[in-house]
VOMI-125263 format. One line per field, with one value per residue (C-alpha): residue number from 1; residue in three letters; x, y, z. Coordinates in steps of 0.2 Angstrom, whole numbers. Example, Ala and Ser with C-alpha at 12.3 -4.5 7.8 and 13.67 -1.06 7.14 Angstrom:
n <- [1,2]
res <- [Ala,Ser]
east <- [62,68]
north <- [-22,-5]
up <- [39,36]
***
This chain:
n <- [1,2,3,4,5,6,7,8,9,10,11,12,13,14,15,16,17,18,19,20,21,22,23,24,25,26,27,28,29,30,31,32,33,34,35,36,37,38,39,40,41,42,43,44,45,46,47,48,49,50,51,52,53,54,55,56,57,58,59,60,61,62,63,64,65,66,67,68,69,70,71,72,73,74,75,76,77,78,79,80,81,82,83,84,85,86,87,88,89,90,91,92,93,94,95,96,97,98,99,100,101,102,103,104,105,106,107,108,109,110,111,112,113,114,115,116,117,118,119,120,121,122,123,124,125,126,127,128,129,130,131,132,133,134,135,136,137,138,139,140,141,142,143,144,145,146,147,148,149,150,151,152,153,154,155,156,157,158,159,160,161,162,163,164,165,166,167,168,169,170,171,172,173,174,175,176,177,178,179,180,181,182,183,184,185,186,187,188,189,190,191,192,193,194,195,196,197,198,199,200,201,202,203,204,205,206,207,208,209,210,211,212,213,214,215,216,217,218,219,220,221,222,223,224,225,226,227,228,229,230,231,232,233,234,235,236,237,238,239,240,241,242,243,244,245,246,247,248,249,250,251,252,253,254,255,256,257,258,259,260,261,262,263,264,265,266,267,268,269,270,271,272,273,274,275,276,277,278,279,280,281,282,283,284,285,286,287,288,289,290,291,292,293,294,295,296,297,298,299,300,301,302,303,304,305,306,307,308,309,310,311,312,313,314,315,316,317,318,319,320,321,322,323,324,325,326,327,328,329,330,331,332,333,334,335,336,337,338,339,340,341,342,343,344,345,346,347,348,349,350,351,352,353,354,355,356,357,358,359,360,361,362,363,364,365,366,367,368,369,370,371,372,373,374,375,376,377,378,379,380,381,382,383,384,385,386,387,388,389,390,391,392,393,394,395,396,397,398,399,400,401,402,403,404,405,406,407,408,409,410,411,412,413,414,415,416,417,418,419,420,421,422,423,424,425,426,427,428,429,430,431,432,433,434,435,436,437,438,439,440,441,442,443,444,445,446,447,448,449,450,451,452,453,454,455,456,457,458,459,460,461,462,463,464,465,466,467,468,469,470,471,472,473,474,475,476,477,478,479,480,481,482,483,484,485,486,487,488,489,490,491,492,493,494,495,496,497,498,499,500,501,502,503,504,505,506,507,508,509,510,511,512,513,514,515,516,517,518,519,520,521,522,523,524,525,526,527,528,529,530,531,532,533,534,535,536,537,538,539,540,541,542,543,544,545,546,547,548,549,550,551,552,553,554,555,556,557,558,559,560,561,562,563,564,565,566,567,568,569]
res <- [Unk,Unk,Unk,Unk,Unk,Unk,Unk,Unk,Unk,Unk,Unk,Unk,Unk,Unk,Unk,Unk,Unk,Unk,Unk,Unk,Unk,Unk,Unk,Unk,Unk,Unk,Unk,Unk,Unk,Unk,Unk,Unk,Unk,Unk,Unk,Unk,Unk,Unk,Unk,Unk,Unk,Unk,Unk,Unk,Unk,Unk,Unk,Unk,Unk,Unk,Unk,Unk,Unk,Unk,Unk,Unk,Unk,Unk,Unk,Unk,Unk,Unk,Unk,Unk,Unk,Unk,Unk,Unk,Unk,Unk,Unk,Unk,Unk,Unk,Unk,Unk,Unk,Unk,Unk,Unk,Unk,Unk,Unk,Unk,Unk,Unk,Unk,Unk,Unk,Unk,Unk,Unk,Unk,Unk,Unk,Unk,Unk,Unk,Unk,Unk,Unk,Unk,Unk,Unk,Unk,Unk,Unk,Unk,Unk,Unk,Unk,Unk,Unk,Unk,Unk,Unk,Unk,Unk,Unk,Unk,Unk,Unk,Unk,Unk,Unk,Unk,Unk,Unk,Unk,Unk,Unk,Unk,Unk,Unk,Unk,Unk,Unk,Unk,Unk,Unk,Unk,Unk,Unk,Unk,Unk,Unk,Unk,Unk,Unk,Unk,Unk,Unk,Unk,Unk,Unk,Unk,Unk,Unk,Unk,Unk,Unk,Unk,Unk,Unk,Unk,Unk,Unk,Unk,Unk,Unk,Unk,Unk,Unk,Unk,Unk,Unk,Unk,Unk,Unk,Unk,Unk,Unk,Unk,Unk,Unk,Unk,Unk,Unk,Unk,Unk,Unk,Unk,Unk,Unk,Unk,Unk,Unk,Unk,Unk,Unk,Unk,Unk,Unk,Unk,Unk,Unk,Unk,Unk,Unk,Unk,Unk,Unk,Unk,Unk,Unk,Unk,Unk,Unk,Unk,Unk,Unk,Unk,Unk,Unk,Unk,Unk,Unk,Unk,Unk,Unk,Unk,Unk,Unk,Unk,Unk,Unk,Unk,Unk,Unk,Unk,Unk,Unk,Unk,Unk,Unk,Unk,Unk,Unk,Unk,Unk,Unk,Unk,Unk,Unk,Unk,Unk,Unk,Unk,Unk,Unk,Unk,Unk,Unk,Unk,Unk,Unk,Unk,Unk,Unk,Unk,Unk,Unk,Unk,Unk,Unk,Unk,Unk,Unk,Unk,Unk,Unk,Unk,Unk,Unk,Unk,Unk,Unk,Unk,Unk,Unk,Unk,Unk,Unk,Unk,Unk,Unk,Unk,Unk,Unk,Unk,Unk,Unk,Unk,Unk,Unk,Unk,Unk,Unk,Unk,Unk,Unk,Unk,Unk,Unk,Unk,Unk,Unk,Unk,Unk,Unk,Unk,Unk,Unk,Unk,Unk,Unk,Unk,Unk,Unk,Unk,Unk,Unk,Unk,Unk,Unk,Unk,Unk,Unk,Unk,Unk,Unk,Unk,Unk,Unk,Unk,Unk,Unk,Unk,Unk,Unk,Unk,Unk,Unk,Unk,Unk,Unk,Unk,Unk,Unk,Unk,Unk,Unk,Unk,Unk,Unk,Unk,Unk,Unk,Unk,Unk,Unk,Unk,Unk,Unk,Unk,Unk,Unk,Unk,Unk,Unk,Unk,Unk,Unk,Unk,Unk,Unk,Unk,Unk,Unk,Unk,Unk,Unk,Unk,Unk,Unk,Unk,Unk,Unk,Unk,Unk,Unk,Unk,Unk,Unk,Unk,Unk,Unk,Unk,Unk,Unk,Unk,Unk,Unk,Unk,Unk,Unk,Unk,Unk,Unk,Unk,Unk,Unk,Unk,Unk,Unk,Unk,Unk,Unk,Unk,Unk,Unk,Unk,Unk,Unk,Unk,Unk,Unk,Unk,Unk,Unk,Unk,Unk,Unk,Unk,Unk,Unk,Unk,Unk,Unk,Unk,Unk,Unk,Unk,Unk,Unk,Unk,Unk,Unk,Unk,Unk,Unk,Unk,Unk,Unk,Unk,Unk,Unk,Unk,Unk,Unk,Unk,Unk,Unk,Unk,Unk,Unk,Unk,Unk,Unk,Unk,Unk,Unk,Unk,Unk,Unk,Unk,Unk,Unk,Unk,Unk,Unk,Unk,Unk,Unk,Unk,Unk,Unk,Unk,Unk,Unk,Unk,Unk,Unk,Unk,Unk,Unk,Unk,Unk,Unk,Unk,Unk,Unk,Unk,Unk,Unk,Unk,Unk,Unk,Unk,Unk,Unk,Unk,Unk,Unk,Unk,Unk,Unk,Unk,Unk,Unk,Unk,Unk,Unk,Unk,Unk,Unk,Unk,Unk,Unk,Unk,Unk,Unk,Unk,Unk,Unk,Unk,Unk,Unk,Unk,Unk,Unk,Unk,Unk,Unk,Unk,Unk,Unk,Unk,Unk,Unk,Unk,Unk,Unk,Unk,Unk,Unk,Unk,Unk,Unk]
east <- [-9,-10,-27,-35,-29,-37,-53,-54,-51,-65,-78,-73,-71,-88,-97,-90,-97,-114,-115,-109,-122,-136,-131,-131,-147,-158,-148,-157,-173,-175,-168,-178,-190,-205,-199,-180,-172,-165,-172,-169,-175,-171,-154,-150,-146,-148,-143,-149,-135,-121,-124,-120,-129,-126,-133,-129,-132,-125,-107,-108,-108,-111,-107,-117,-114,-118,-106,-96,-112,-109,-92,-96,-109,-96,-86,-97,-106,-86,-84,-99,-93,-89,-71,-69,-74,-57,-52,-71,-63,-48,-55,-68,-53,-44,-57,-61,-46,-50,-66,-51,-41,-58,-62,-42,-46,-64,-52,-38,-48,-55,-41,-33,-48,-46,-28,-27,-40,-28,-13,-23,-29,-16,-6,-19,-19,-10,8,10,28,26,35,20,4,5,-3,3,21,24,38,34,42,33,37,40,59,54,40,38,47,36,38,32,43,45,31,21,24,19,0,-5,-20,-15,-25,-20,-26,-18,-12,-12,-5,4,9,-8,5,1,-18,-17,-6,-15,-32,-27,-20,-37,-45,-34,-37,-55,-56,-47,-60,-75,-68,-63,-84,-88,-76,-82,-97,-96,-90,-111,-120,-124,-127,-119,-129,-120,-101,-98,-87,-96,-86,-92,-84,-65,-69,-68,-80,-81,-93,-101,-118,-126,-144,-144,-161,-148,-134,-145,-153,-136,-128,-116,-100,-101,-108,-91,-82,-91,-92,-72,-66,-65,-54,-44,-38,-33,-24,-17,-12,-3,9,12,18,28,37,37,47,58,63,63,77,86,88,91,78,81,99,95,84,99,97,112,107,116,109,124,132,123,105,100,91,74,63,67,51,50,46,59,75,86,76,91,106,102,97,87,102,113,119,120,134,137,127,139,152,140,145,132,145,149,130,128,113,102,103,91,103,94,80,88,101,86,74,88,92,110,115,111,120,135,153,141,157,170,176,189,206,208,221,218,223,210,195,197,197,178,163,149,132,124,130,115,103,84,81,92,98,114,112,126,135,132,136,151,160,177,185,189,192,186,169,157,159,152,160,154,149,157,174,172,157,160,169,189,185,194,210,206,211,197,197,189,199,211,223,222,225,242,246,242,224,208,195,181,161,148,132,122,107,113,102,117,118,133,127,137,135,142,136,135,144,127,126,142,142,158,174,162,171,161,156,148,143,127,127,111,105,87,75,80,65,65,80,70,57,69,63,76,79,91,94,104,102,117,109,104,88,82,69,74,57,53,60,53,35,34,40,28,14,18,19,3,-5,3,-6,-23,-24,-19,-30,-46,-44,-45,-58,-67,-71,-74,-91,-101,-117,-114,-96,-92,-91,-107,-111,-96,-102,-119,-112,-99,-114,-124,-108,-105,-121,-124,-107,-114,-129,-123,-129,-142,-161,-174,-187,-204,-215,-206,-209,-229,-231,-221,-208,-197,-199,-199,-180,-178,-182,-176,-159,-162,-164,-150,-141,-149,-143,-124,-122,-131,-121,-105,-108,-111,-91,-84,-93,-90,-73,-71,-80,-66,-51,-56,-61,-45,-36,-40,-38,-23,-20,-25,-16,0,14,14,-4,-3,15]
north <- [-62,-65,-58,-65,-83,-78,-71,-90,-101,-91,-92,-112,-115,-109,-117,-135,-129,-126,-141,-153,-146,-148,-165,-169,-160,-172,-188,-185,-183,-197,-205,-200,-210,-203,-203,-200,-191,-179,-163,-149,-131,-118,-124,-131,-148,-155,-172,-178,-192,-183,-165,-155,-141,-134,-121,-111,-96,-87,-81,-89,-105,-108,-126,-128,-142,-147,-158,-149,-147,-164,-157,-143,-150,-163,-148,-138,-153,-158,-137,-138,-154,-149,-154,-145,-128,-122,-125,-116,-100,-100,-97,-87,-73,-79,-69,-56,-52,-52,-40,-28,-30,-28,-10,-7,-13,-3,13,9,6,22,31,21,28,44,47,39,53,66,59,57,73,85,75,84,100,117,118,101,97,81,84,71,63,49,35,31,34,17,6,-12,-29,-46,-53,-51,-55,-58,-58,-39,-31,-20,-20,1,15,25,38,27,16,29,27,16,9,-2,-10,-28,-29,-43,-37,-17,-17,-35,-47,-57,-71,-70,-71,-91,-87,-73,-85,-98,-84,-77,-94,-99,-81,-82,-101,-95,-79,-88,-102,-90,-85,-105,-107,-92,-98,-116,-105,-98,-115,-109,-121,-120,-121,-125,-120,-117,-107,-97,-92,-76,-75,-78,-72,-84,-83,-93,-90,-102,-99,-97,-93,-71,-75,-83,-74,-56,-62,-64,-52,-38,-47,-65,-56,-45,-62,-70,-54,-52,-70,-68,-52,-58,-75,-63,-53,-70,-77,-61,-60,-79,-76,-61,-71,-87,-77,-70,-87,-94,-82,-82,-102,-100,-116,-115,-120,-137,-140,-136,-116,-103,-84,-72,-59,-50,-52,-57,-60,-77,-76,-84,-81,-66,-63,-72,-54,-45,-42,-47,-65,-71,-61,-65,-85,-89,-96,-82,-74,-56,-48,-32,-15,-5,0,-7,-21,-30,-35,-19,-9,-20,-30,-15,-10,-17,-13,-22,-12,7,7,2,14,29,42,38,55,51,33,29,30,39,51,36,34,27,34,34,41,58,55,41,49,65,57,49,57,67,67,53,69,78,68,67,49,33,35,25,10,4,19,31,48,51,66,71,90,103,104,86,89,75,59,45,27,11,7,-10,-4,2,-9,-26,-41,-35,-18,-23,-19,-1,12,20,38,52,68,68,70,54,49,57,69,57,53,59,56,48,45,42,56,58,54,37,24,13,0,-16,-29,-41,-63,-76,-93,-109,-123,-129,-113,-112,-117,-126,-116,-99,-91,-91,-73,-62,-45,-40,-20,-15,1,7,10,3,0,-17,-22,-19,-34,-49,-58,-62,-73,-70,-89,-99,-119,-130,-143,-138,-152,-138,-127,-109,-102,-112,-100,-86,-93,-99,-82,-74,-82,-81,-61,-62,-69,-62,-44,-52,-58,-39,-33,-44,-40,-20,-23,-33,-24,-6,-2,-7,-16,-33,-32,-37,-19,-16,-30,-27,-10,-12,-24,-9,1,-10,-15,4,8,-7,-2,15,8,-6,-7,4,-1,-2,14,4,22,26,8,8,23,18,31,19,11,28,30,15,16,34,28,14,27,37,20,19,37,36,17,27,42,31,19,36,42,27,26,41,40,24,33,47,36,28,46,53,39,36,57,55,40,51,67,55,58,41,38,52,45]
up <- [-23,-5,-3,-19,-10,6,-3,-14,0,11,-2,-6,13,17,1,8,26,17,7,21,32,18,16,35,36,22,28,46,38,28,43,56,62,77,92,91,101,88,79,65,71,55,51,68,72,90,94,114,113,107,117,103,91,76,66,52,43,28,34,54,61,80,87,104,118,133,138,148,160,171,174,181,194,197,203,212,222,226,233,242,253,273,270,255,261,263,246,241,251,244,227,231,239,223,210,224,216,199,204,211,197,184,192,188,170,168,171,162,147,148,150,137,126,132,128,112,107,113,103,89,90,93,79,68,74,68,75,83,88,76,60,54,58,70,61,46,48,53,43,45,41,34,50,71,75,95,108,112,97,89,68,67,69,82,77,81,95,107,103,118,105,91,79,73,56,45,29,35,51,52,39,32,34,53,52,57,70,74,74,85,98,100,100,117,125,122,128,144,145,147,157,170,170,170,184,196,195,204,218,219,213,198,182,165,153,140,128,112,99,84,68,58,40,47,67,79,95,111,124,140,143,160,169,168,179,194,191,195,209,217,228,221,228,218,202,201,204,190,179,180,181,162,160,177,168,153,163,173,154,150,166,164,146,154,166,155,139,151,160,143,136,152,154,133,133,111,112,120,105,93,89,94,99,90,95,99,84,68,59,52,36,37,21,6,-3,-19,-27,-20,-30,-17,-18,-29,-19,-1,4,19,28,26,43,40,51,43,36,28,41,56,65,75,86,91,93,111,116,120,100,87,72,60,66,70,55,42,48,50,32,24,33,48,50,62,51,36,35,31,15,4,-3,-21,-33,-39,-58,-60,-50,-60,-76,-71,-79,-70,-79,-67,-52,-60,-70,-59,-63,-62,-80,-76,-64,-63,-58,-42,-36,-26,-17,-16,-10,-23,-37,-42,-32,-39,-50,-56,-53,-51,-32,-32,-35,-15,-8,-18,-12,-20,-9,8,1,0,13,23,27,34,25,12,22,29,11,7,-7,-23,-17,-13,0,-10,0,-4,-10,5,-8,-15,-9,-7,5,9,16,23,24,30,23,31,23,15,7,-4,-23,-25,-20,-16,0,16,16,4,1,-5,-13,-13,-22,-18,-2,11,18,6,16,30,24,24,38,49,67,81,82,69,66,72,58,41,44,59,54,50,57,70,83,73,71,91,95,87,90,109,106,99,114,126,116,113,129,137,123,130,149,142,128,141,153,142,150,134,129,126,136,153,156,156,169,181,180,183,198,205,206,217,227,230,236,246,259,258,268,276,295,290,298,287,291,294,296,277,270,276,268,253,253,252,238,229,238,231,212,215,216,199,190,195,190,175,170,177,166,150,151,154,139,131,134,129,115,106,111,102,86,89,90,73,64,70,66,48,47,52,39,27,29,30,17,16,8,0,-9]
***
């Protein structure tokens, strides 16, 4: 449903994009008259007085201006006065830092290339200590609880190369989120270019953004004729001022998240953290059965016999219990003590039927000689079971009883609510239990919040949705100063790799006099184009790697994807 949404609104969103330009585009030529300072070039529309272009075609749509250029001379004439050259140095040593930090990023990015294939694929080979193929094996929610919390499971959080993929990888719910993230980082990318070059004189052109299908694009546009003619120094500057205000974004939205939760900012604006104690209920699928059973609201406190008060603060329970088999669980082995007479007299056939052939009923265990039987589960795990004695023998039971647990293989599972005041019908106590019977990776999918309202008119996902879209930038922007600077065509890895080359070489022969026998007799400029082509092969054979191990990454990955049990189930 969500996708045949998405697929409708693109195809009626682009169609009014069309039209609207159409329209535009016969209004200006009955209008036009010789002369005025406006023309149309194949679809593009270019007005003198308003600085702004734009063109489309089929699936994109670039919006071009120039009004951004006066700024940016403003500036640079302002830098270039005697009294501000203190301020013109500053800034200058400020992105010679980001040209240090850009050959960090070049590396890391292939060494992030490099070990992802190797993950990938010893996953895939014969004997590997994994029990399964790495991608793939990934339980995910609808939502992200906080900034930083991975939604996979822990087979795959040690990949250091994720792909973000609305409706896959993340919920498609996220893509606007996900949207305006990648707008902001990318804005803040290319004004790092815009802004390392004022510190060399040279001109913008002009800015704009480009939007292909659904993929949003920003980009500033400067003279390549200027910028290579300038020394290898200031073209690393320029080259990694984008990538280095990435990078800058990212430790900002660090440092920022982590003052935020230390201060607790929220609870002035009205939401208590509960992390130590409780889950608030923020949204229940309206096709999941536990749509009419669990209210967004709803503070969940309790999974089985796990308190969230008791796991700590450095334990996702919500996460870690979900994720863990029932045999495997913390106080799996407690049970309940029930008379002997009664539990003997219970039948058995549910104990060995291969399909739910009686739902209301599950499979329980008891020592010799009454073995297994089949009762109803809320006897034990309902609302009137408090009462009961819990035990972990029969002899904590006495002799007219029997220790009664659970079947490790009943997908059983209490959970337990407390309900604000708002929530209750009539005389309904303040706390519910919710059995559920089925995977519990559906449990898994209630999206829930560590911060709980004080006032029913507060939003229940406002913390969520802020909290999630500051993850997501915080990753997009890491993500670009990576991507960035991979040393690929059409990347700033390219140029600051072409720039590293000519800054390399040019210490190697710093102080160095020019030979004047060697350069009348042109041997020189054979040394010279000697060491281009050299240059030419090293940046060929180094886009080469990184793009074949790009290719590798995504063939092992989607192997991997497919020898997975779980697109294989």
């Amino acid at each position: 449903m969500a996708w045949s949404l998405l697929v409708v609104g693109l195809a009626l969103s682009w169609l009014a994009i069309h039209l609207a330009r159409r329209c535009a585009h016969r209004r200006a030529s009955h209008a036009s008259l010789p002369g005025a300072h406006s023309r149309s070039i194949r679809g593009s529309r270019w007005s003198a007085s308003t600085h702004w272009q734009v063109s489309a075609h089929q699936l994109s749509i670039r919006v071009q201006t120039t009004a951004f250029n006066d700024l940016h001379d403003l500036v640079t004439a302002a830098l270039a006065k005697p009294h501000n050259l203190r301020w013109r140095s500053l800034l200058s040593r400020f992105y010679d830092v980001g040209s240090v930090l850009g050959v960090v990023g070049l590396v890391g990015a292939l060494c992030i290339l490099i070990w992802t294939t190797a993950r990938l694929a010893s996953a895939l080979m014969p004997g590997s200590h994994h029990t399964q193929p790495i991608v793939g094996a990934v339980l995910a929610k609808r939502s992200i609880g906080s900034p930083g919390k991975a939604t996979e499971d822990r087979t795959y959080s040690d990949l250091p190369l994720h792909f973000i993929i609305p409706g896959f990888t993340v919920p498609l719910t996220h893509l606007p989120l996900l949207l305006c993230a990648l707008v902001i980082s990318q804005v803040l990318h290319e004004a790092g270019h815009a802004l390392a070059a004022v510190l060399d004189s040279i001109p913008l052109l002009s800015a704009g953004a480009s939007l292909i299908l659904i993929l949003p694009s920003a980009f500033v546009a400067l003279p390549a004729a200027e910028i290579s003619a300038l020394p290898s120094l200031p073209r690393l500057r320029i080259v990694a001022a984008g990538a280095f205000h990435n990078l800058l974004l990212w430790a900002l939205l660090i440092a920022g998240t982590r003052a935020f939760t230390a201060l607790d900012i929220l609870s002035v604006f009205g939401y208590t953290d509960v992390t130590s104690w409780a889950r608030v209920v923020t949204s229940v699928a309206q096709n999941s059965p536990l749509h009419a059973h669990i209210p967004p609201g709803a503070v969940i406190v309790q999974l089985d016999d796990a308190l969230f008060s008791h796991a700590g603060p450095a334990v996702d329970l919500w996460g870690s219990y979900l994720s863990e088999p029932i045999a495997v669980v913390p106080h799996a082995d407690l049970g309940w003590c029930v008379e002997r007479e009664w539990i003997s007299d219970q039948p058995r056939h549910c104990c060995a039927a291969t399909n739910d052939t009686v739902p209301t009923l599950a499979c329980f265990t008891a020592d010799a000689p009454i073995a297994e039987r089949c009762v109803d589960p809320l006897l034990f795990m309902g609302d009137a079971a408090a009462s009961l004695t819990r035990c972990r023998t029969t002899a904590d039971c006495g002799s007219a009883h029997a220790c009664l647990w659970q079947r490790s293989d009943q997908e059983l599972l209490r959970v337990t609510l407390q309900l604000p005041t708002w929530l209750r019908e009539g005389r309904e106590p303040g706390e519910r239990v919710v059995l559920w019977n089925g995977p519990r990776a559906e449990v898994f999918e209630v999206e829930v919040s560590t911060r709980l309202p004080r006032s029913r008119f507060l939003p229940l996902r406002l913390p969520l949705v802020f909290g999630t879209f500051f993850a997501y930038l915080s990753t997009l922007s890491l993500s670009l100063y990576f991507f960035n600077l991979a040393p690929l065509p059409y990347l700033d890895g390219a140029q600051f790799l072409d720039a590293a080359f000519d800054f390399g070489f040019s210490l190697a022969h710093r102080g160095a006099e020019p030979d004047l026998v060697a350069l009348e007799r042109g041997q020189l400029s054979s040394v010279i184009r000697d060491m281009r082509q050299g240059k030419q092969r090293f940046q060929n054979a180094i886009h080469i790697l990184t793009a074949t191990l790009i290719g590798m990454c995504i063939i092992l990955g989607i192997a991997n994807w497919l020898y997975s049990p779980r697109s294989r189930a």
